[in-house]
TISEKOL-384318 format. One record per residue (C-alpha): residue in one letter; x, y, z. Coordinates in nm, 2 decimals. Layout:
BEGIN
A  X  Y  Z
...
This chain:
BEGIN
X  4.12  -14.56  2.29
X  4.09  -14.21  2.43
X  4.08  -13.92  2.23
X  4.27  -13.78  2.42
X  4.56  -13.98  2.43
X  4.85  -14.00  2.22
X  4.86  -14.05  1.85
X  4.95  -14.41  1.67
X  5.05  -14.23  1.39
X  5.28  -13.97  1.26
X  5.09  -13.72  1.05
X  5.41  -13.49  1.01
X  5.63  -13.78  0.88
X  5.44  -13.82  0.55
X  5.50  -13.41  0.45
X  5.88  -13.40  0.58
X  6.14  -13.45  0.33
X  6.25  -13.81  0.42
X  5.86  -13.91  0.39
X  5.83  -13.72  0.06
X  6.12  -13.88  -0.07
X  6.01  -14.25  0.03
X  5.66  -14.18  -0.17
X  5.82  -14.05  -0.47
X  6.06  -14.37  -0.47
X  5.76  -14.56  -0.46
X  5.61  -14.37  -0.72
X  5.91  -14.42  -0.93
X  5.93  -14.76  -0.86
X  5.52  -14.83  -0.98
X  5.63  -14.69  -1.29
X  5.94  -14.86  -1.36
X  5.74  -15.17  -1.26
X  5.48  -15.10  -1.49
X  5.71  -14.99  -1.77
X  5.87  -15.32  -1.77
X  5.55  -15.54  -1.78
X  5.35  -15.33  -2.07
X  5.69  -15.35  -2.28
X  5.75  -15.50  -2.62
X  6.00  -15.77  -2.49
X  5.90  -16.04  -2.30
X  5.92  -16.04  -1.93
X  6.15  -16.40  -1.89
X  6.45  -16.19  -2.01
X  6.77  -16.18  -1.78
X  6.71  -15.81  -1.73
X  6.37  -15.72  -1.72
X  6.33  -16.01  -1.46
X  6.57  -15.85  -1.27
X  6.49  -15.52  -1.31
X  6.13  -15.66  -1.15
X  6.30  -15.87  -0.93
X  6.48  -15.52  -0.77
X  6.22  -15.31  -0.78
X  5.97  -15.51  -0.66
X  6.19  -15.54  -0.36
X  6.27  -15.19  -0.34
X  5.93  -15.13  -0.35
X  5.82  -15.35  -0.06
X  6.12  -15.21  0.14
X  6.04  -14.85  0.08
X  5.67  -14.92  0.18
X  5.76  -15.07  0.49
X  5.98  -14.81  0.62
X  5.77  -14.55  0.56
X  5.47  -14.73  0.73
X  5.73  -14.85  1.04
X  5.78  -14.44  1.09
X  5.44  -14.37  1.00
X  5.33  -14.55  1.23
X  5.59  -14.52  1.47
X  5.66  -14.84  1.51
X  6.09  -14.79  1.61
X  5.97  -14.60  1.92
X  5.69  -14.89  2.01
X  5.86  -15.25  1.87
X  6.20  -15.22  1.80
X  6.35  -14.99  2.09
X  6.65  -15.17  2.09
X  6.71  -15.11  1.66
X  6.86  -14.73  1.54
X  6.63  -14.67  1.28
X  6.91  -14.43  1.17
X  7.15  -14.70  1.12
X  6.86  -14.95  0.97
X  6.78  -14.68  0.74
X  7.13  -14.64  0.62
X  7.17  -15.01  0.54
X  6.86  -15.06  0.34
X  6.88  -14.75  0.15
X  7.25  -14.80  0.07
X  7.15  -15.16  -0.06
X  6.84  -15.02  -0.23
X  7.10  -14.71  -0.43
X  7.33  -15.00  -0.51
X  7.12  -15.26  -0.68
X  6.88  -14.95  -0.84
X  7.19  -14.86  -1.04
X  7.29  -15.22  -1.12
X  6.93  -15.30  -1.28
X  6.91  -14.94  -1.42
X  7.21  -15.02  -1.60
X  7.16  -15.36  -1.72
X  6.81  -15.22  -1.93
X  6.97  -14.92  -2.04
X  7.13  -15.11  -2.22
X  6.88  -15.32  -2.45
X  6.80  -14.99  -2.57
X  6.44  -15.05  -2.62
X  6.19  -14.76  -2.52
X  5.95  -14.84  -2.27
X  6.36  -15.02  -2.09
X  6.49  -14.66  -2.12
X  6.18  -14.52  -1.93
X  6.20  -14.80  -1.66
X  6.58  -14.70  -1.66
X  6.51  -14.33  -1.57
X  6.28  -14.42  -1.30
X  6.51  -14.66  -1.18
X  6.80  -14.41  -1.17
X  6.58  -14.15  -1.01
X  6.48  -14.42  -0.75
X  6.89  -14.50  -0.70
X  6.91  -14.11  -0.67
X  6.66  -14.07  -0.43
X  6.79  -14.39  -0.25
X  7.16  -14.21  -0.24
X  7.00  -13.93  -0.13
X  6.83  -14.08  0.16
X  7.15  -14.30  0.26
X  7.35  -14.02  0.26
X  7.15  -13.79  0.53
X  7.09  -14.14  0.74
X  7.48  -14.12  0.77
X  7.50  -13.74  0.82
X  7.27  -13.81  1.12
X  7.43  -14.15  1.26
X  7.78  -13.96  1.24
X  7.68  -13.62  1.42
X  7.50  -13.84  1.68
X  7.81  -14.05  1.74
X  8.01  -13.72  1.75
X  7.79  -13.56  2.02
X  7.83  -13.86  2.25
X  8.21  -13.87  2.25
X  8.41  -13.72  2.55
X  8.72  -13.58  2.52
């Protein structure tokens, strides 16, 4: 390695909005994880398992993305995948079954469930948030390549 060179890594991706936004979903989703666990009820209920069960996934999905553009791995690996596109899918997913779990532990109304709930909605939020500009993006790049 030469100094150099190129960098392997993004610096500027972790302080632009999409990065901020994928570490505060993670942050969101440690909480709601942690929420869940040091609750009254036990875990083996229908929907704190899948509370877990969602965020855990949502979790692992929002770390890798943000280490695939951290480390840039769409330009090195997967040239022929949009990371736009990608993005768009997994988010979308991710808003979707945020909201779903959100709701079902709203609704034991228990206390430490309603926390886990809020972070959970502000994950689906964030998730929304993150879809939506991921399709902004895909949609003005499909408009500047069309010929009249």
């Amino acid at each position: 390695m030469s100094l150099t060179g190129t960098q392997d890594y993004d610096r500027k991706y972790l302080l632009s909005m999409p990065g901020l936004c994928k570490l505060a979903c993670l942050l969101c989703s440690f909480v709601g994880i942690l929420c869940i666990i040091c609750g009254p009820v036990r875990v083996s209920n229908f929907r704190g398992s899948f509370y877990l069960a969602v965020v855990t996934i949502g979790f692992v999905a929002t770390g890798c993305l943000l280490l695939a553009r951290y480390l840039r791995l769409w330009q090195r690996q997967f040239c022929r995948c949009d990371p736009t596109l990608w993005s768009l899918a997994v988010h979308s997913s991710l808003a979707l079954a945020y909201f779903t779990a959100s709701g079902l532990v709203l609704s034991l109304d228990i206390g430490a469930y309603t926390a886990a709930a809020f972070f959970g909605l502000t994950a689906f939020c964030i998730n929304g948030l993150e879809a939506y500009g991921n399709y902004r993006r895909s949609r003005q790049r499909e408009v500047a390549t069309q010929t009249i």
